[in-house]
C-alpha positions as CSV (number, residue, x, y, z in Angstrom):
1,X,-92.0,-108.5,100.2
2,X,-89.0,-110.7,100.7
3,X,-85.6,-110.0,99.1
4,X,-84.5,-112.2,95.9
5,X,-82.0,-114.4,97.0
6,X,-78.4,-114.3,95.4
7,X,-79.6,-117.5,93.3
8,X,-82.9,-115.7,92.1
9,X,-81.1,-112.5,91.0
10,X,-79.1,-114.7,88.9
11,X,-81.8,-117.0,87.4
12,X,-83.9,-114.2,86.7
13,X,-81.0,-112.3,85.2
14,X,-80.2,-115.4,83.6
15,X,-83.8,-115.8,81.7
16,X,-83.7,-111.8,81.1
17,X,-80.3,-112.6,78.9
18,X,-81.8,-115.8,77.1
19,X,-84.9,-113.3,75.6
20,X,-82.6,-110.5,74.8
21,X,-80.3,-113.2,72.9
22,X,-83.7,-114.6,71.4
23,X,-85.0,-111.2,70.1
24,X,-81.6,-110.0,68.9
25,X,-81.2,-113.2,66.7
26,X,-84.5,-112.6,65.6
27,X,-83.6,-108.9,64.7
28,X,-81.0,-109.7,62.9
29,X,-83.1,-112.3,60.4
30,X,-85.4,-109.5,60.2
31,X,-83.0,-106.4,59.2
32,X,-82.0,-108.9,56.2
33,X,-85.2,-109.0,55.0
34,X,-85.5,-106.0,52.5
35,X,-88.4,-105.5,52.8
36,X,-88.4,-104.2,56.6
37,X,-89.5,-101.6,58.6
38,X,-87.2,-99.5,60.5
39,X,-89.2,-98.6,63.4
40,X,-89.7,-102.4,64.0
41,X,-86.1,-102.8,64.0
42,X,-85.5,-99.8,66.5
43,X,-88.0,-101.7,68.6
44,X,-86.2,-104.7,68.7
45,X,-83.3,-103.0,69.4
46,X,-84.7,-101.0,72.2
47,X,-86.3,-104.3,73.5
48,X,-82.7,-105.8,73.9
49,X,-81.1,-102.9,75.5
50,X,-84.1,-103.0,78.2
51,X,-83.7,-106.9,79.1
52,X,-80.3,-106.5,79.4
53,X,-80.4,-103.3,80.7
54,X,-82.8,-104.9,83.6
55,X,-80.4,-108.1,83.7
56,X,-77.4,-105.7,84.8
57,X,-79.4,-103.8,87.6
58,X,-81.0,-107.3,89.0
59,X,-77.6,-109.2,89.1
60,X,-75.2,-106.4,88.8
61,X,-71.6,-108.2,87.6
62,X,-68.9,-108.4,90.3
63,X,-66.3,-106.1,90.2
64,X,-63.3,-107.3,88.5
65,X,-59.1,-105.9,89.5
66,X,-59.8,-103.6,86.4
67,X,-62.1,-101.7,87.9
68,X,-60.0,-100.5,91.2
69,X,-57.7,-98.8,88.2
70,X,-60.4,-96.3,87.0
């Protein structure tokens, strides 16, 4: 299998971002509902982590000055 290009890390890391933004917005109209389940919300929760998680390792940011300090 080929490698991703540059551009198709990015667009995919892009897409993985939008859902994780979609689902956390949605978790957040959720947890106001009183009458919700906390393992639903861990789940959400968990969900964004992973997407953005996965968004991280496929387009892994470029290092900035600050991180020659550490």
């Amino acid at each position: 299998m080929a490698e991703l290009t540059k551009n198709e890390r990015k667009q995919i890391a892009e897409v993985l971002d939008r859902r994780a933004n979609e689902i956390a917005g949605y978790s957040d109209d959720y947890r106001k509902n009183p009458n919700h389940f906390g393992s639903v919300e861990l789940a959400l929760s968990r969900e964004v982590m992973r997407l953005r998680n996965l968004a991280d390792r496929v387009n892994p940011p470029e290092p900035t000055e600050d991180d020659d300090d550490v």
